[in-house]
C-alpha positions as CSV (number, residue, x, y, z in Angstrom):
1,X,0.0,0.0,0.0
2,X,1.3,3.3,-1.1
3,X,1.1,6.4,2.3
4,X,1.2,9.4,1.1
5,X,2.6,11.5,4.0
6,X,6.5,10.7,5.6
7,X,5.9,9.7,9.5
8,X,7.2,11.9,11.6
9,X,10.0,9.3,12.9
10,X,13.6,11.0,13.7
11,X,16.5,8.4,14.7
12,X,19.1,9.8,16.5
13,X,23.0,8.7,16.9
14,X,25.0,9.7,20.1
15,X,28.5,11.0,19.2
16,X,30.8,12.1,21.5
17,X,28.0,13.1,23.7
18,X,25.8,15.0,21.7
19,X,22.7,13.1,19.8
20,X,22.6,14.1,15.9
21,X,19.6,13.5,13.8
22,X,20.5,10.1,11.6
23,X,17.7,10.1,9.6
24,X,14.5,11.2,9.3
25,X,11.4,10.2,7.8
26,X,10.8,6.5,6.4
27,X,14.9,6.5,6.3
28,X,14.5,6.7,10.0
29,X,12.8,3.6,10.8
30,X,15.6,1.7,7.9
31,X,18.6,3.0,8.9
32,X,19.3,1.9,12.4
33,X,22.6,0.6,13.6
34,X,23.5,-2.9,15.0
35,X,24.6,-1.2,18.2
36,X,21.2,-0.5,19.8
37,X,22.7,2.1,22.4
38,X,23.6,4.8,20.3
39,X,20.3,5.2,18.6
40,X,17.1,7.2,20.1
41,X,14.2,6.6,17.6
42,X,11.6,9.6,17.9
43,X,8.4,9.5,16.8
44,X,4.4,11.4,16.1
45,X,6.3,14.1,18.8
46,X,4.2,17.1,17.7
47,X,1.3,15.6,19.8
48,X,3.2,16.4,22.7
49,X,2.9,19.8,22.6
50,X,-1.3,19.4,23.2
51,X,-0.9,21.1,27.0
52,X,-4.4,18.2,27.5
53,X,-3.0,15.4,25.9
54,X,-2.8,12.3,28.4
55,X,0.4,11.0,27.0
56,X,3.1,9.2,28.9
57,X,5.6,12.1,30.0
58,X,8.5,12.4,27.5
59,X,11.8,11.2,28.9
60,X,13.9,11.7,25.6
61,X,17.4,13.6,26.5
62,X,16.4,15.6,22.8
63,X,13.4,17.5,23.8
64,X,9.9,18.2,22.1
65,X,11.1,21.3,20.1
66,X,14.6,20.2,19.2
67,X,12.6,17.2,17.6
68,X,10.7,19.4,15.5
69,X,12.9,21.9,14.7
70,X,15.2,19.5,13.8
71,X,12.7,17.3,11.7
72,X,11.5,20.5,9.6
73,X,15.1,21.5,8.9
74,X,15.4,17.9,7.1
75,X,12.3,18.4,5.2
76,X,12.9,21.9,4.5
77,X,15.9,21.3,2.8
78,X,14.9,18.4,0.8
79,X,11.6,19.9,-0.1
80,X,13.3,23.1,-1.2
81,X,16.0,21.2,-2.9
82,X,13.7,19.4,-5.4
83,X,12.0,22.8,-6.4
84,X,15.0,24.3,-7.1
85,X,16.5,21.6,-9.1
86,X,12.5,21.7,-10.8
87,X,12.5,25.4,-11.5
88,X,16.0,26.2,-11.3
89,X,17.0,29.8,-9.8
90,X,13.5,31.7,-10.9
91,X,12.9,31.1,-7.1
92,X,14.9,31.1,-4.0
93,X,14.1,30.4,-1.1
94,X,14.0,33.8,-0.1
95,X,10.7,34.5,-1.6
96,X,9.0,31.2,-0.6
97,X,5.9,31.5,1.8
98,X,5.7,29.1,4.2
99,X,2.2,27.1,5.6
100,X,2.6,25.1,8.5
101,X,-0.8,23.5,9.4
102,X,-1.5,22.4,13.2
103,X,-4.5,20.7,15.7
104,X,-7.1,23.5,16.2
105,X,-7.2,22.4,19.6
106,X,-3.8,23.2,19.9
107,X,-2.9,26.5,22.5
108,X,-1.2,29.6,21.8
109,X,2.1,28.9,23.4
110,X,1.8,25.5,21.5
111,X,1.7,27.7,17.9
112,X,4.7,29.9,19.6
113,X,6.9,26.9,20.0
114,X,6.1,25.8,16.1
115,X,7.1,28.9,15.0
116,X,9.7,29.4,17.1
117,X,10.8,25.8,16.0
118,X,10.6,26.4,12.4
119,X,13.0,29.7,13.1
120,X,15.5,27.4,14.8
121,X,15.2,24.9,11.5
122,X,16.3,28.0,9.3
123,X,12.7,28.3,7.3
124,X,12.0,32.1,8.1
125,X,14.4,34.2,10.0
126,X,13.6,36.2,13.4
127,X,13.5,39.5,11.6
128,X,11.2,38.4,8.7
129,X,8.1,39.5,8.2
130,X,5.1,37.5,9.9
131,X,3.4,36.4,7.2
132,X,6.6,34.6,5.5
133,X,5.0,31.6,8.1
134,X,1.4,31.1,8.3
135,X,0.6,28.6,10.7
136,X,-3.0,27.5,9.5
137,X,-5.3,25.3,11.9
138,X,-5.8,21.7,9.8
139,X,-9.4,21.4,10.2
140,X,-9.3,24.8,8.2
141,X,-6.8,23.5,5.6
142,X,-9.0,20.9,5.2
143,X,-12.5,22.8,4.5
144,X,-10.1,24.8,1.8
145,X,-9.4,21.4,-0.1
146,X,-13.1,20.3,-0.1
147,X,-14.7,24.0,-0.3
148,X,-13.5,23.4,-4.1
149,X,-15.9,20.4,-4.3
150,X,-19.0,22.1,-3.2
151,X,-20.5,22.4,-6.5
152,X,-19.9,18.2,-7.1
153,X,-21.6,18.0,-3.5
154,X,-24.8,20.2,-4.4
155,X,-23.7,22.7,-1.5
156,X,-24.6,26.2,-2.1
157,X,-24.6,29.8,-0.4
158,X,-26.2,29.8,3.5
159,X,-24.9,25.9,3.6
160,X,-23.0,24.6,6.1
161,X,-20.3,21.7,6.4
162,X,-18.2,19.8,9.0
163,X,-14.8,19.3,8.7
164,X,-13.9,15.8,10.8
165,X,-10.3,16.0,10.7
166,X,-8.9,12.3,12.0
167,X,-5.3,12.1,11.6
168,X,-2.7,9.6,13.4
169,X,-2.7,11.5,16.7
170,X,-5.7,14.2,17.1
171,X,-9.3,14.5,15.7
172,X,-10.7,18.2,14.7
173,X,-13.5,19.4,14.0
174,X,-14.8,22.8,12.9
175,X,-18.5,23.6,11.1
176,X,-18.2,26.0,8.3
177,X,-20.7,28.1,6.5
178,X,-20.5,29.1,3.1
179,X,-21.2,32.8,1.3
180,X,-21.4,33.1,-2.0
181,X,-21.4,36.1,-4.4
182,X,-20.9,36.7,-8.1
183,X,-17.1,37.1,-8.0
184,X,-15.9,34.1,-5.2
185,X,-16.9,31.8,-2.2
186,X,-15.8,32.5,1.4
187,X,-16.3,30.2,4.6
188,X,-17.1,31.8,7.5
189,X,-16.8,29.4,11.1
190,X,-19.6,28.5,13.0
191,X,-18.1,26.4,15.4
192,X,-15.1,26.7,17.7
193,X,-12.7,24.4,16.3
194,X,-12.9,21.6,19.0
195,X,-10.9,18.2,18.9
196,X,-8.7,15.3,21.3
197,X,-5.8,13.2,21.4
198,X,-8.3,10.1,19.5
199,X,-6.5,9.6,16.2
200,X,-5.7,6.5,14.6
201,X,-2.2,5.6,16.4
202,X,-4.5,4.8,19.4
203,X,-5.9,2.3,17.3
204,X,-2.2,0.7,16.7
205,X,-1.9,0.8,20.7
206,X,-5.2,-1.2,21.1
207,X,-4.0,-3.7,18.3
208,X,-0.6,-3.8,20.4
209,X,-2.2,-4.5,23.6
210,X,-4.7,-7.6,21.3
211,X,-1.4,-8.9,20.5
212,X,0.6,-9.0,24.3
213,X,-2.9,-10.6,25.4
214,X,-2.8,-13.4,22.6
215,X,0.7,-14.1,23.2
216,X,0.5,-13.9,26.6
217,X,-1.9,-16.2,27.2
218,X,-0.2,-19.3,25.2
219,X,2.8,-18.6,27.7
220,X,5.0,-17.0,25.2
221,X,7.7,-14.9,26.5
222,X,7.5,-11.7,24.3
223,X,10.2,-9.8,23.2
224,X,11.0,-5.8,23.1
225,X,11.0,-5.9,19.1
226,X,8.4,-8.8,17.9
227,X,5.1,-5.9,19.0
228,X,6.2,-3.0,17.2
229,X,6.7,-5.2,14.2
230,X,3.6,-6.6,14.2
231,X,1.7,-3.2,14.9
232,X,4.1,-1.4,12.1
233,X,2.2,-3.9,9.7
234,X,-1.2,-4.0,10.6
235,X,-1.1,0.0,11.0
236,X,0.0,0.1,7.1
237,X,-0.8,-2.8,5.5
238,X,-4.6,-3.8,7.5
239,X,-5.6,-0.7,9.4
240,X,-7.2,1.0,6.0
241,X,-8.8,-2.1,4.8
242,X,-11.1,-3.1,7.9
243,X,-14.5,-2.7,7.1
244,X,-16.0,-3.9,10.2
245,X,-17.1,-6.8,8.3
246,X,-14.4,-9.7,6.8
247,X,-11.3,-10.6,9.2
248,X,-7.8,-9.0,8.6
249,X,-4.6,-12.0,8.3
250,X,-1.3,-10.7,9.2
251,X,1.3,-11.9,7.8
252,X,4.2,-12.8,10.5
253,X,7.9,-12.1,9.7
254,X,9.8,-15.3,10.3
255,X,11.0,-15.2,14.0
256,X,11.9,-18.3,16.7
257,X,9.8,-16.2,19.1
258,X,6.4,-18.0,17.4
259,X,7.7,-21.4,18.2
260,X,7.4,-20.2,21.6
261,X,3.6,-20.4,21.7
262,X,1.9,-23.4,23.0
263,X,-1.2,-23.6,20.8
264,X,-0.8,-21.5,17.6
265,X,-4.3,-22.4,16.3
266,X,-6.1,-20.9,19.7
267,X,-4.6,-17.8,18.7
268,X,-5.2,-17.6,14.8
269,X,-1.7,-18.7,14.0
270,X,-1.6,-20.3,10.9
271,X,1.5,-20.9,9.4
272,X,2.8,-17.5,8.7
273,X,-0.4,-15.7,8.2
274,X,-2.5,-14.5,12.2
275,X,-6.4,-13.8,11.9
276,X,-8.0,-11.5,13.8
277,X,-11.5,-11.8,13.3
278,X,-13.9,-9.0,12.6
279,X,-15.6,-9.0,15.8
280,X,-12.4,-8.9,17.8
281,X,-11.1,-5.9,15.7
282,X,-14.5,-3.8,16.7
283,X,-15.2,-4.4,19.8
284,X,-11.3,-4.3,21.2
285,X,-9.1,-2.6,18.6
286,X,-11.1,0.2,16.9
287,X,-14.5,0.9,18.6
288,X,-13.0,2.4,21.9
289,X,-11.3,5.3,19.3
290,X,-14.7,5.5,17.1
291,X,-16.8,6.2,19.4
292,X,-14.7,9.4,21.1
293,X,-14.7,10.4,17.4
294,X,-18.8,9.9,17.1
295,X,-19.2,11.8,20.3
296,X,-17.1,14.8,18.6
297,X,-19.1,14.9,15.8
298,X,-22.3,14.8,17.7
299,X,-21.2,17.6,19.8
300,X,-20.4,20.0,16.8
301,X,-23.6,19.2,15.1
302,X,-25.3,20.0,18.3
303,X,-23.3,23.3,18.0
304,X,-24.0,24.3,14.3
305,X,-28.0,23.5,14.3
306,X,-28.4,22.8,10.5
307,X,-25.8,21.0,8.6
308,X,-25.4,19.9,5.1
309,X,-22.6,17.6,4.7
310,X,-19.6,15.9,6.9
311,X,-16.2,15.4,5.4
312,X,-14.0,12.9,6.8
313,X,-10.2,13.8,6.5
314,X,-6.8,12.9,7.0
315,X,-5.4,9.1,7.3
316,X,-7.5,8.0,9.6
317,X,-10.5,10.0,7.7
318,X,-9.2,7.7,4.6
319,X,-11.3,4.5,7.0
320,X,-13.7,2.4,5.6
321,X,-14.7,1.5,8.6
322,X,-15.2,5.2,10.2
323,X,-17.0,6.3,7.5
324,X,-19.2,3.4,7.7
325,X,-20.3,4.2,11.4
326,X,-20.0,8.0,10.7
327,X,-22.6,7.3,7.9
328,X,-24.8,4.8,10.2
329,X,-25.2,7.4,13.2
330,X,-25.5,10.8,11.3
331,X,-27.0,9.6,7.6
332,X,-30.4,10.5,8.8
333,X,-29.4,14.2,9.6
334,X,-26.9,14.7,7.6
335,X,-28.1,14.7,3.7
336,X,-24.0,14.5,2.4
337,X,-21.6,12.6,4.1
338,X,-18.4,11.7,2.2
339,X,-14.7,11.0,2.3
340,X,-13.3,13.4,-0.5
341,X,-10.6,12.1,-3.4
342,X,-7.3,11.4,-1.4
343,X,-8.6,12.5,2.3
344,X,-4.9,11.9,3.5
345,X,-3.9,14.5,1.9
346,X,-6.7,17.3,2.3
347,X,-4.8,19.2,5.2
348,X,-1.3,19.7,2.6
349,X,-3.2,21.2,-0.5
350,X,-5.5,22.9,1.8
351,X,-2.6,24.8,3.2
352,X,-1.2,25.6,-0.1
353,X,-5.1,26.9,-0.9
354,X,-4.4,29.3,2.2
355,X,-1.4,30.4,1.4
356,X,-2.4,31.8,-1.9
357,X,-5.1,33.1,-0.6
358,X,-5.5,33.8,3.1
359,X,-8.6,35.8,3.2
360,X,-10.8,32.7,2.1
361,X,-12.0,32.3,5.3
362,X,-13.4,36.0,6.4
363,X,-14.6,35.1,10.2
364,X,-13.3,33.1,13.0
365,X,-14.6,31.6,16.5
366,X,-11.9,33.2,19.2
367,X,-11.0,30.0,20.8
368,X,-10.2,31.4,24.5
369,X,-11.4,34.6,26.0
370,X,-8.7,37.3,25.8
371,X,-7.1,40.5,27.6
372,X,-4.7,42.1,29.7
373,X,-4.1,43.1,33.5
374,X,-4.9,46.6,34.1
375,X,-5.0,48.8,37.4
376,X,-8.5,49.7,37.5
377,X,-10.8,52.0,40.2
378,X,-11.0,49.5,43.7
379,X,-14.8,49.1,44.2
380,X,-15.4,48.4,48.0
381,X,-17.5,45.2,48.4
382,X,-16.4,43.5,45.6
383,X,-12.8,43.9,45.2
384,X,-10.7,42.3,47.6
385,X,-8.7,44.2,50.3
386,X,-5.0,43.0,49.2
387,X,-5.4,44.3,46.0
388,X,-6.3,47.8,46.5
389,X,-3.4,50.2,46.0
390,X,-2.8,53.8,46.7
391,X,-2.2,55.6,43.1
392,X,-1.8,59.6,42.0
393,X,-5.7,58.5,40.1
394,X,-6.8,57.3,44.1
395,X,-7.7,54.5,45.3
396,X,-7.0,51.8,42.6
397,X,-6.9,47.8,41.9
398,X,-4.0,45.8,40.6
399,X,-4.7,42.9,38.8
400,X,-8.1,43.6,37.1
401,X,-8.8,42.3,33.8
402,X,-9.7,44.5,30.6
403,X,-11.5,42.1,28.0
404,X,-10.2,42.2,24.1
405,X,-12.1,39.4,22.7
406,X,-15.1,36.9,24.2
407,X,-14.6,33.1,23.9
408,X,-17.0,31.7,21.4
409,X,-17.2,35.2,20.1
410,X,-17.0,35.6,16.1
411,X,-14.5,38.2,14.9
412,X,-13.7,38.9,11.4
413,X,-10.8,38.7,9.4
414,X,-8.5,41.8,9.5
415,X,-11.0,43.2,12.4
416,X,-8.8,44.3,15.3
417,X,-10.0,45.4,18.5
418,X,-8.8,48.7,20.7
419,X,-8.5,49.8,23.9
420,X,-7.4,52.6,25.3
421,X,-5.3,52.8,28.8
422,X,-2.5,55.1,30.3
423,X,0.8,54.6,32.1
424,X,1.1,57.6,35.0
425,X,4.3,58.6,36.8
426,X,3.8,57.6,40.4
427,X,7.1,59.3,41.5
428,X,10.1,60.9,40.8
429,X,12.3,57.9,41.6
430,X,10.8,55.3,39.4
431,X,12.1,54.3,36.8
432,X,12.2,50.9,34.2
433,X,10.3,49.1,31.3
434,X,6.7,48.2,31.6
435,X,5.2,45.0,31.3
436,X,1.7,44.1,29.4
437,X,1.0,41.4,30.7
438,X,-1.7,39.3,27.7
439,X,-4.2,36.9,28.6
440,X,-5.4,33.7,27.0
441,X,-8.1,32.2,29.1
442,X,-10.4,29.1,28.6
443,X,-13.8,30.3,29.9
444,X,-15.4,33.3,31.0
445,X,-14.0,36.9,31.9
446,X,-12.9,36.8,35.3
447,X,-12.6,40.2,37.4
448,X,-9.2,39.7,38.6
449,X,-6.4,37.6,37.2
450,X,-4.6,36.5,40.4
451,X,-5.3,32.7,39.7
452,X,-4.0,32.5,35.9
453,X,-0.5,32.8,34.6
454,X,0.1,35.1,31.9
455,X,0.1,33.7,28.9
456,X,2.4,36.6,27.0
457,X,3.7,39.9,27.2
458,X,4.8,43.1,25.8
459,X,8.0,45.1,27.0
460,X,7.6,49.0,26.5
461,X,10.7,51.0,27.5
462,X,10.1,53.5,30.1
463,X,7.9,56.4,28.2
464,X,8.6,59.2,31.0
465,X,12.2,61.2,31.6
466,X,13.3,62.8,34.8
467,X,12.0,65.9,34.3
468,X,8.0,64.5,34.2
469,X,6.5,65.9,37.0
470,X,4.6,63.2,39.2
471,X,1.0,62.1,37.9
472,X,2.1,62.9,33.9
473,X,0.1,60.3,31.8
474,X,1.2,58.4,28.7
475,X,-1.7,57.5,26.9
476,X,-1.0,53.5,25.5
477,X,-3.0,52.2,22.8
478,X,-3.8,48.3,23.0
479,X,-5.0,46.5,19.2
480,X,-5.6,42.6,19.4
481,X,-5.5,41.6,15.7
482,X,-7.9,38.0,15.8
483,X,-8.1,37.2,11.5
484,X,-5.3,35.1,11.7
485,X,-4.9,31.4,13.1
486,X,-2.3,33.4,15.7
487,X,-3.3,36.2,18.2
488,X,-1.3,39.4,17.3
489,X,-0.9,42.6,19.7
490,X,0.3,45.8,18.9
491,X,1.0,48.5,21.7
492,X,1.4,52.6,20.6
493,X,3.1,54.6,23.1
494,X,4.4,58.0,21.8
495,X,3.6,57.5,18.0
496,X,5.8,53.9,17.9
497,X,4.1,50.9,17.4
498,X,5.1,47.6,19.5
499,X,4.2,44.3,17.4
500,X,3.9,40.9,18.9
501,X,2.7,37.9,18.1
502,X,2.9,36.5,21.3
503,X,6.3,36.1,22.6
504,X,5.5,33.5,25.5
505,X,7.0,34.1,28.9
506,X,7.8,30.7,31.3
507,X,9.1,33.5,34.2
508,X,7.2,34.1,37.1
509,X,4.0,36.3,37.6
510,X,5.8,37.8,40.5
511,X,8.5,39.3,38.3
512,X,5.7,41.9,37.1
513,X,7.2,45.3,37.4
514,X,4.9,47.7,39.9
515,X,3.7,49.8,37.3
516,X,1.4,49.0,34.9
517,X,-1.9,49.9,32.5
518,X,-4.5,51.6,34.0
């Protein structure tokens, strides 16, 4: 069977204390030495940096970003390599725009560290201009790739389709509803992109836990390398094919570990061929994961009201089988429900559809509620007592939070939203930077901002000179920009403009300089 994508697998070799990247790729799982020691075999990292994943903790000595950074910088350079040998020096790599796609579930500070990873791999440098990298959520690549099939699919202006998403480690979702007018067709969200760690790899661990328990059982004693073989094969060569219907035979490599087992035939062993029956597959290997992935679905129907169709995406989208029970539980509201040509790879062209035009999608869902800490006026009653402050405005409270942007709220593309605040000389002995301290929080406005860490900031070098008398204001003008698939703040003190897209702090909210917004 032919997969279209390369596995994110990276095998490392220690040298002289240092581990170097080997290979990468398919090359990574080929290429590995006889001496077991100096390899570390890395792989489907990127869902490690889901903050709500419940993953095993990583223990690797090369961490989460190095993996990455170092993983794009090999496929940078031999993806940049074959266009220039294609189209010769017409194009450089200097002019190239860059789509990285990632989970819609995935947080701000996880979107920093993939752009801050694909700086370290050498596509974009620090002082380039933002939109060199998009980083586009995949749900959202993929409603590009199948918003070019809604004539073939009888959807039309005021529609609305879902975008399921299921790759090897997450399943997204997102409803979309289409506008059309005489010169093009937009999507517009109507959903909060929503997804979880439910992709097919689980499915591999379920098959991998079938197998110990077979084994097991006929008192064989199993070795470290016979179940990733096995699970390597069923994920490629029998994973697409189940249908929930006929049995699946893998075929066993030739190994003195099956002589081991006491009855072969109890187990399915024939020869070099294993069964695993229909019914088994279901009920142990893949309904656990289909089910979380019907439940999704439900919930984002529940969401959108009216639907049209439901797209199934990605590798695991590519599933007879899921699209069968997809089909069975949502056929009788749903009129279209389809798996597009090549659904494993919707997410890549989709992102080359956003990159030549990023303004095809004209209105997003904010995905958390966001803001900054301000000083505001203490209110007696409601504000507690040990954050009231005496100020040169009166009496004031630290730690209050000014609302940009409403989670669930829809916000336009290129719509940015202001606020107005001040910074005020408190006394003639102060001096420093200020801090903006940004907010990304998952649920309502809260009044105060005491319990969350911040989730970014903004340094602005100290606006006042000796000579301002006490109480002088600086007027500070706050923009969130919310089009794009990253938040981006600009501050305006004194006629210069201080852009951000987020620069994520890991300090300590207790390093927060005394003076601040108001």
């Amino acid at each position: 069977m032919y997969y279209a994508k390369t596995p994110t697998s990276s095998l490392y070799k220690k040298t002289k204390g240092r581990h170097e990247m080997a290979a990468w790729g398919w090359n990574a799982r080929l290429k590995k030495g006889p001496s077991k020691s100096e390899y570390i075999q890395l792989y489907k990292y990127k869902t490690h940096l889901d903050e709500n994943a419940d993953l095993p903790p990583w223990t690797s000595p090369i961490s989460v970003p190095q993996a990455i950074s170092d993983f794009l910088k090999a496929l940078h350079e031999y993806a940049a390599g074959e266009i220039e040998q294609q189209l010769g020096k017409r194009f450089t790599r200097e002019s190239f725009r860059y789509c990285l796609t990632v989970p819609a579930m995935w947080s701000d500070k996880a979107k920093d560290i993939m752009r801050r990873a694909a700086i370290q791999a050498g596509l974009i440098r620090e002082d380039d201009h933002p939109d060199r990298l998009m980083l586009v959520s995949e749900p959202e690549a993929a409603a590009l790739y199948c918003e070019r099939s809604c004539k073939e699919y009888d959807l039309k202006d005021g529609d609305r389709f879902l975008i399921c998403d299921a790759g090897g480690g997450t399943v997204d979702l997102i409803v979309y509803d289409i506008a059309e007018s005489t010169e093009d067709r937009h999507l517009s969200e109507v959903t909060k992109g929503h997804g979880a760690t439910c992709g097919s790899m689980l499915i591999d661990t379920n098959f991998g836990k079938l197998l110990i328990k077979k084994f097991t059982k006929q008192g064989a004693k199993i070795r470290d390398d016979i179940i990733p073989i096995l699970v390597e094969k069923f994920a490629f060569a029998l994973k697409p094919q189940f249908n929930g219907i006929d049995d699946l035979y893998l075929e066993l490599p030739w190994n003195s570990f099956f002589d081991e087992i006491e009855d072969p035939d109890a187990i399915g062993i024939d020869e070099d061929t294993m069964c695993f029956t229909a019914a088994e597959l279901k009920e142990i290997v893949f309904d656990p994961v289909v089910v979380k992935v019907l439940a999704l679905i439900q919930d984002q129907l529940d969401k959108a009201k009216n639907c049209s169709a439901i797209f199934l995406v990605g590798g695991f989208g590519s599933s007879k089988y899921l699209l069968d029970r997809v089909t069975r539980a949502f056929g009788d509201k749903v009129r279209t429900i389809s798996a597009p040509n090549r659904p494993e790879i919707a997410v890549v062209f989709g992102a080359v559809y956003a990159g030549l035009n990023p303004r095809k999608v004209t209105a997003r869902v904010a995905r958390r509620c966001y803001g900054v800490g301000i000083l505001n006026s203490f209110e007696v009653g409601i504000d507690p007592v040990e954050l009231m402050v005496y100020r040169t405005e009166g009496l004031m409270c630290r730690d209050r939070f000014s609302t940009f942007v409403k989670k669930g709220q829809l916000v336009k593309m290129d719509e940015c939203v202001t606020r107005s605040y001040c910074f005020t000389k408190q006394s003639a002995d102060e001096y420093g930077d200020y801090k903006i301290s940004i907010y990304a929080i998952d649920g309502v406005p809260p009044r105060h901002i005491t319990k969350f860490r911040e989730s970014a900031y903004i340094s602005i070098p100290d606006p006042f000179t000796s000579a301002d008398p006490t109480g002088r204001k600086v007027s500070c003008i706050m923009k969130f920009y919310f089009g794009l698939s990253e938040i981006q703040v600009e501050a305006t003190v004194q006629g210069k403009a201080y852009i951000t897209r987020l620069q994520f702090d890991n300090g300590d909210r207790a390093n927060l300089p005394r003076r601040i917004l108001s």
